[in-house]
C-alpha positions as CSV (number, residue, x, y, z in Angstrom):
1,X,4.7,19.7,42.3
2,X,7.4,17.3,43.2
3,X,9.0,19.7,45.3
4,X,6.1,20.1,47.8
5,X,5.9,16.3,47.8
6,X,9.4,16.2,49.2
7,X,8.8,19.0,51.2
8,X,5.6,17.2,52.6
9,X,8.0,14.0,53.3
10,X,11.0,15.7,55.3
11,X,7.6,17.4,57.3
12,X,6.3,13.8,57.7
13,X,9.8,12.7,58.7
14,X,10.3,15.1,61.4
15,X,7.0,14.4,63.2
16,X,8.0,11.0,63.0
17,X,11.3,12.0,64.4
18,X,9.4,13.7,67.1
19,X,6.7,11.2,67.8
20,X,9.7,9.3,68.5
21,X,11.1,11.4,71.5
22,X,7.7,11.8,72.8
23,X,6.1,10.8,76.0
24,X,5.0,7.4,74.2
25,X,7.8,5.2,73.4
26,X,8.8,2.2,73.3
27,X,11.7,0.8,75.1
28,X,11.8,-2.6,75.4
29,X,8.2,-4.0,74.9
30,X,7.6,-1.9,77.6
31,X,5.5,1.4,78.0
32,X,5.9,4.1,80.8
33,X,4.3,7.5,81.4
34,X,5.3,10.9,82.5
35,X,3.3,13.7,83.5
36,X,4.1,17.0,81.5
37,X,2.8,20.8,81.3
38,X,1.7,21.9,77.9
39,X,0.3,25.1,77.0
40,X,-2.7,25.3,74.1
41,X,-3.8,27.5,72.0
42,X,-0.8,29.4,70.6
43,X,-0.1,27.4,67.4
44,X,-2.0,28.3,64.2
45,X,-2.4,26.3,61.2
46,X,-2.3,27.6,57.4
47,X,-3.3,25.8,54.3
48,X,-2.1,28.2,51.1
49,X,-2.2,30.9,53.1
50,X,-6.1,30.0,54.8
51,X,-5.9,30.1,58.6
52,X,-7.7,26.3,59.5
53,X,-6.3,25.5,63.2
54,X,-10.4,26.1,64.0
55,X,-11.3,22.8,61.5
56,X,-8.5,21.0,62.8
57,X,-9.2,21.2,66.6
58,X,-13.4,20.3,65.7
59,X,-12.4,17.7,63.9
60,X,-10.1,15.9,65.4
61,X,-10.4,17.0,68.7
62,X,-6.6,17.2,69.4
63,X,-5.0,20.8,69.4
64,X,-1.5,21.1,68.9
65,X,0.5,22.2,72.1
66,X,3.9,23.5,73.7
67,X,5.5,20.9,76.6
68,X,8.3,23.1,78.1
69,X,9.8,20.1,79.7
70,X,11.3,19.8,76.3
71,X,12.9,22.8,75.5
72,X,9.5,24.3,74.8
73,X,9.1,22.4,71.7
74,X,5.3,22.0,69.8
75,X,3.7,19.3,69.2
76,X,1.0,18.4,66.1
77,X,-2.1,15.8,65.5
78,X,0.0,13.9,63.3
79,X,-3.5,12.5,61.2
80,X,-4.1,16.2,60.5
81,X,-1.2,17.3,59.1
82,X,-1.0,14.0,57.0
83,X,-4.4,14.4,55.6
84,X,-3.8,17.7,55.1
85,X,-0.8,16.9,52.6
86,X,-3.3,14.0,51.2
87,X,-1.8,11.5,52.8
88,X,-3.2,8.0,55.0
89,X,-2.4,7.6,58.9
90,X,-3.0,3.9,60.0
91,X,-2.9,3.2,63.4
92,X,-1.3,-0.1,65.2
93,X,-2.6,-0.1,68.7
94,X,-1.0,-3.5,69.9
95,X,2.7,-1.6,68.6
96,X,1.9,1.7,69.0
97,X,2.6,2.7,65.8
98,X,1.8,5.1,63.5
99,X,2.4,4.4,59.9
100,X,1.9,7.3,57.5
101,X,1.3,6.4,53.6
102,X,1.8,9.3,50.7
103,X,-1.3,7.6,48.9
104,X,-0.8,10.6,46.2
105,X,2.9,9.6,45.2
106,X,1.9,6.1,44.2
107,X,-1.0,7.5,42.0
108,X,1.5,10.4,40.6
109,X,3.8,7.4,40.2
110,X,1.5,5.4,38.5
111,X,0.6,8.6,36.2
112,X,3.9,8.9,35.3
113,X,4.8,5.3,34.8
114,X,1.3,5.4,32.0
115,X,2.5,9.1,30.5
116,X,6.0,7.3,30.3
117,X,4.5,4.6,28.2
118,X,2.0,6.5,26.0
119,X,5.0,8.7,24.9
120,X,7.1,5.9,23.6
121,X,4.4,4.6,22.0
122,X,4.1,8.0,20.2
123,X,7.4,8.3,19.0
124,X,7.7,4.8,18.1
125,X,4.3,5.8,16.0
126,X,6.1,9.2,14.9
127,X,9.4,7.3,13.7
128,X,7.3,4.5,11.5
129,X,5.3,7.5,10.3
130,X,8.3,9.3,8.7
131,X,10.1,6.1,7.9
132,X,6.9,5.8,5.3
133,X,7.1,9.1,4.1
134,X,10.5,8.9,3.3
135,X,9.7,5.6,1.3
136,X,7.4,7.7,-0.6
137,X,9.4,10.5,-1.3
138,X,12.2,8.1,-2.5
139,X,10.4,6.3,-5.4
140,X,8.6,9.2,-6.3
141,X,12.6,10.6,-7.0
142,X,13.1,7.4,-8.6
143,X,10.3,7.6,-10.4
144,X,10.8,11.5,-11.6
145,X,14.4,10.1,-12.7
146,X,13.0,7.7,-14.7
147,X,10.3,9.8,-16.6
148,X,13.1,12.1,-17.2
149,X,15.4,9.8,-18.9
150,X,13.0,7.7,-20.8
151,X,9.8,9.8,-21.3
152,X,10.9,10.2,-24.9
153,X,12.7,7.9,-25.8
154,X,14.0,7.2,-29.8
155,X,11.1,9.6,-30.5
156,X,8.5,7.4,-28.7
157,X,6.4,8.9,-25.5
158,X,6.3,6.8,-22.1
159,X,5.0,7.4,-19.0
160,X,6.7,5.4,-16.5
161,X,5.0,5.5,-13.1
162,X,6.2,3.3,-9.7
163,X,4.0,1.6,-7.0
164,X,5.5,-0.5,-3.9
165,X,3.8,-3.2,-1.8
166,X,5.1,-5.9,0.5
167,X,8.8,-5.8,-1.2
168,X,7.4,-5.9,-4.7
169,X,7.8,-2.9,-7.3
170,X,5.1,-2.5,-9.7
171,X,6.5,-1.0,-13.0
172,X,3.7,0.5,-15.4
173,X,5.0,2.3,-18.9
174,X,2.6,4.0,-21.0
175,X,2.4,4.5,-24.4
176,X,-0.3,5.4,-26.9
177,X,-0.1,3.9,-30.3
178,X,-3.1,6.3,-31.7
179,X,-0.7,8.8,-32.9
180,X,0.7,7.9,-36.6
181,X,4.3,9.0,-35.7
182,X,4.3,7.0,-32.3
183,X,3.3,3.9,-33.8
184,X,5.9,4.6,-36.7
185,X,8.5,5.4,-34.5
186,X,7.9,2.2,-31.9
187,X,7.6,0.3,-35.3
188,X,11.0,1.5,-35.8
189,X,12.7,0.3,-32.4
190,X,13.5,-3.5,-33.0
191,X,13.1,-6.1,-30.2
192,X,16.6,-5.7,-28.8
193,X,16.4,-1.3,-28.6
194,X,13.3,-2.4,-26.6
195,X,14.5,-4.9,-24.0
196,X,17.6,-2.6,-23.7
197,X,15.4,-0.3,-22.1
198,X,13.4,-2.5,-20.1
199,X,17.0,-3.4,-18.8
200,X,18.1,-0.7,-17.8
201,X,14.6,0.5,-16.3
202,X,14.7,-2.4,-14.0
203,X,18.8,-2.3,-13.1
204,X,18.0,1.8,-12.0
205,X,15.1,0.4,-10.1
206,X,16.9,-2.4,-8.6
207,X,19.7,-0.2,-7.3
208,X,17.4,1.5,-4.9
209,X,15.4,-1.5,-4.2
210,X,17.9,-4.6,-3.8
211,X,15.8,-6.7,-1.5
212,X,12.7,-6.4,-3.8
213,X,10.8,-8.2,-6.5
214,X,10.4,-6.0,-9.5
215,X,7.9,-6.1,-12.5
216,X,5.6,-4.8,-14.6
217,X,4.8,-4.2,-18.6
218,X,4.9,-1.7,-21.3
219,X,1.0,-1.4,-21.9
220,X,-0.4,0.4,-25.3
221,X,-3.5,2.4,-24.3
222,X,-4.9,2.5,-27.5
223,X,-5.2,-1.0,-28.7
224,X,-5.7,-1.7,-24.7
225,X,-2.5,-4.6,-25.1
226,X,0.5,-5.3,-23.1
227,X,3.2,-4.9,-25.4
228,X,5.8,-6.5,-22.8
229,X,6.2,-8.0,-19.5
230,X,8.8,-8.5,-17.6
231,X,9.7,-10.0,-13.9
232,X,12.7,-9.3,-11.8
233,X,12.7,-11.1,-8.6
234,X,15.3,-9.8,-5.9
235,X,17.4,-13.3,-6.0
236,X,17.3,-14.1,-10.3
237,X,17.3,-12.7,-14.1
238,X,15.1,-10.5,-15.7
239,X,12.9,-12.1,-17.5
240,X,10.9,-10.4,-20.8
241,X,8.0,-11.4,-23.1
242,X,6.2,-9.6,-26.1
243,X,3.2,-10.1,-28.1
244,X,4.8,-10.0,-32.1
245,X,1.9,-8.2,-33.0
246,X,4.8,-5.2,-32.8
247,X,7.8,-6.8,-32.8
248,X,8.5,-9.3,-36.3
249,X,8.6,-7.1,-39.1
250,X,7.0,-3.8,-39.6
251,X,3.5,-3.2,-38.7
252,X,0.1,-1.0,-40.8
253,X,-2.3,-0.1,-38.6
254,X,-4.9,-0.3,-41.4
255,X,-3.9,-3.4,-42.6
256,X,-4.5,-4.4,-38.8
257,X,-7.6,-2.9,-38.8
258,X,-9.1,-4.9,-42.1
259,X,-8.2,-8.0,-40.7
260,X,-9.7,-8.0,-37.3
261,X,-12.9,-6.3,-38.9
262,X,-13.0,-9.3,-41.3
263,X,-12.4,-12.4,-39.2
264,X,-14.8,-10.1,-36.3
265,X,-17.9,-11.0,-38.6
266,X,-17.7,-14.5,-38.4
267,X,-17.2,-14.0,-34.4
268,X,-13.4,-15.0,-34.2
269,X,-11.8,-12.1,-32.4
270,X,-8.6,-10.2,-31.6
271,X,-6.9,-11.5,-34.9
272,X,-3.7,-9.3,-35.7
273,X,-1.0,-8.8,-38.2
274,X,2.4,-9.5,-37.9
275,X,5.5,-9.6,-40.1
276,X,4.7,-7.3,-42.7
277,X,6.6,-6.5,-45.5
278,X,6.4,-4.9,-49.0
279,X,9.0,-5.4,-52.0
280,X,8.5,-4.5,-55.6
281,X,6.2,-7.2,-56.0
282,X,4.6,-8.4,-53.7
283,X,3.1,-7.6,-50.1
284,X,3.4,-10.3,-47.4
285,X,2.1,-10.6,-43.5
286,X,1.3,-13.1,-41.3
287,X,-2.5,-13.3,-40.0
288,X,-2.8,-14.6,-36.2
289,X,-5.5,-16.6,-34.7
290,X,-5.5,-16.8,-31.0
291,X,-6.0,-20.6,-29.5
292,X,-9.3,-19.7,-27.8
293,X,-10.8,-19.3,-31.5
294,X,-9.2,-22.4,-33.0
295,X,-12.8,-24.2,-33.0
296,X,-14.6,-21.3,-35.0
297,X,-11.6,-21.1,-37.6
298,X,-11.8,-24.7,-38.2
299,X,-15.2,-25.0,-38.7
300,X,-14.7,-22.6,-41.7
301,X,-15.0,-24.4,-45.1
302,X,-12.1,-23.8,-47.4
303,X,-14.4,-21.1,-49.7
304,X,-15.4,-19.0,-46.7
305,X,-12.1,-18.8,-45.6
306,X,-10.8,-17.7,-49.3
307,X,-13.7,-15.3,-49.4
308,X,-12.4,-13.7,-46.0
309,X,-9.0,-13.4,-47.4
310,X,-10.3,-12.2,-50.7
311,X,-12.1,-9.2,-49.3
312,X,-9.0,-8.4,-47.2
313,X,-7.0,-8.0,-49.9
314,X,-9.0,-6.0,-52.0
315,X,-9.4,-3.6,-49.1
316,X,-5.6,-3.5,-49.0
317,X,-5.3,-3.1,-53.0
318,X,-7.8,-1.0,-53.9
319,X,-9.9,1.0,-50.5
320,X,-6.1,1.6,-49.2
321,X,-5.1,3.7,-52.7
322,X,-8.9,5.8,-51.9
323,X,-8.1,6.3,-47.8
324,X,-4.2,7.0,-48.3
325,X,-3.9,9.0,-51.8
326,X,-0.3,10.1,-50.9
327,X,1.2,6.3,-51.0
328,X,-0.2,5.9,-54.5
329,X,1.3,2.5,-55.8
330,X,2.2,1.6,-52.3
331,X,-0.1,-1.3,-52.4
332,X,-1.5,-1.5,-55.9
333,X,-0.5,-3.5,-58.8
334,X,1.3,-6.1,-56.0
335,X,0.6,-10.1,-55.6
336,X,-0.7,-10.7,-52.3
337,X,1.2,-13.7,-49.7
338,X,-0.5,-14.1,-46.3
339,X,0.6,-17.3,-43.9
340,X,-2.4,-17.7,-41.4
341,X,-1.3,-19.1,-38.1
342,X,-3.4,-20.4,-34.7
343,X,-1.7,-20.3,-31.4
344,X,1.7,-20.5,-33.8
345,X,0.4,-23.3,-35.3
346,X,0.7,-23.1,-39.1
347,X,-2.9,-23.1,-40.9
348,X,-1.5,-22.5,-44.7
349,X,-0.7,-19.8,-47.5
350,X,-2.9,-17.6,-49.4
351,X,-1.8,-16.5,-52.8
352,X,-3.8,-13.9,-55.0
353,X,-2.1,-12.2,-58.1
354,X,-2.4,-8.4,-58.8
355,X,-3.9,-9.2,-62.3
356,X,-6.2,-12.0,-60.7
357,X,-9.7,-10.9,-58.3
358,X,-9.6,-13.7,-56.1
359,X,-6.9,-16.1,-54.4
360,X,-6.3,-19.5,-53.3
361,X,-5.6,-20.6,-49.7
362,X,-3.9,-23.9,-49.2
């Protein structure tokens, strides 16, 4: 295509050329005229190969002829061969002029100039595109490596998944607590194993990612509880919190159970155990009271609140020994020591004697 349009200007060019050596010039602001013999009629035209001197000469009225006063030479209707190549003749009458305009070159031109454009846009779109993906397929890596080095780990089951947005890593680890041996075994882990973990979750994380924020929490799906949190900005410390529910102590999940079924009767909810512990003698644990319920715990009188722990402990003593044959003794025949606390606030001590059926709380 761009060939013909250069073809088509040389053409142009050298009936300009010849225009110029005609018998109209201009010399001087002045005009003269000769009288010359042309011959008509011998010169065809062809358009892709279609013979259209006929539709030239009706139209335009001007056949193209011979002059032999100039070495025989031809001369053309310059309008009709310009339109025929799509181009504009305008004519200056005043000059004499005829000024021929390739009106298809500017709109090729301008084609170009918007195909030019569109494509950078595209592989500016292209580049972003694969820029994303290869975001993607880099924490998902991460995130594999991670599963593989701490999906089991000390004998407990996580699943560790990774989520990024606007500079910020979201950190999710899974565990469920509804198995007996992965509560047993997370039981097991103290509070320092399980910050060392967390540690070195977020220092693999953070060499990947150095110019982003990282948290997240180790979340227990069966008692629906964050366990931990933690928050790593790009410029600062980590920085970890846990509930004690799971960390002070070792932990019975129906012990657990018995107290928030008690205190749930008298509408104060999510009470838990912590600090559990069981000698010869005597079993202790430490009875939590979250700060929203303060109000409803308080407006317990002393007797309903010994009742409460009564019936606690004889679940503990005597319904554990039915439930859980195989720990026979494990409970039974011990004094009972519980320390009930609000919001960490210190409520008192309830004491009840194996050879006594109910205790005092003071």
């Amino acid at each position: 295509m761009f060939k013909k349009d250069r073809f088509k200007k040389v053409l142009v060019l050298s009936i300009v050329l010849v225009l110029a050596l005609s018998t109209i010039a201009i010399a001087a602001n002045e005009v003269y005229q000769k009288k010359l013999t042309a011959t008509i009629g011998r010169i065809k035209f062809k358009v892709d190969g279609e013979d259209v001197t006929k539709e030239i000469e009706e139209k335009y009225k001007a056949p193209a002829f011979t002059v032999k006063e100039f070495d025989s030479r031809s001369y053309v209707p310059v309008r009709a061969i310009a339109e025929l190549m799509g181009m504009e003749v305008k004519w200056d009458d005043k000059t004499h002029t005829a000024e021929i305009i390739d009106v298809k070159s500017k709109v090729y031109e301008e084609e170009i100039k918007k195909k030019d454009k569109e494509i950078a846009e595209l592989k500016e779109e292209i580049k972003k595109l694969k820029e994303e993906v290869v975001e993607e397929d880099k924490l998902q890596v991460l995130e594999d490596k991670l599963n593989n080095k701490y999906g089991t780990y000390k004998d407990v089951n996580f699943d560790i998944t990774l989520k990024e947005s606007k500079n910020n890593i979201d950190v999710k680890i899974l565990i469920d607590l509804k198995n007996y041996n992965q509560e047993k075994y997370w039981n097991k882990m103290d509070v320092s194993t399980k910050k060392a973990m967390i540690e070195d979750i977020v220092d693999t994380i953070s060499k990947e990612y150095t110019d982003y924020n990282i948290h997240g929490n180790i979340y227990d799906l069966y008692y629906k509880k964050e366990l931990f949190t933690f928050n790593k900005p790009k410029i600062g410390k980590l920085s970890i919190t846990h509930d004690d529910r799971y960390t002070g102590g070792s932990y019975d999940s129906y012990i657990d159970e018995v107290i928030y079924d008690e205190f749930y009767y008298y509408g104060i909810k999510d009470v838990y155990m912590s600090n559990l512990d069981v000698d010869k003698y005597t079993i202790y644990f430490d009875i939590n009271i979250p700060y929203r319920y303060r109000s409803e715990w308080r407006s317990l009188s002393k007797v309903e609140k010994e009742n409460i722990l009564d019936r606690i402990s004889n679940r503990i003593m005597y319904d554990y020994y039915y439930d859980y044959y195989d720990y026979y003794d494990y409970y039974r025949y011990k004094d009972v020591k519980i320390r009930v606390y609000v919001d960490g606030e210190y409520q008192g001590q309830y004491i009840r004697y194996y050879n006594e059926s109910t205790g005092s709380f003071n």
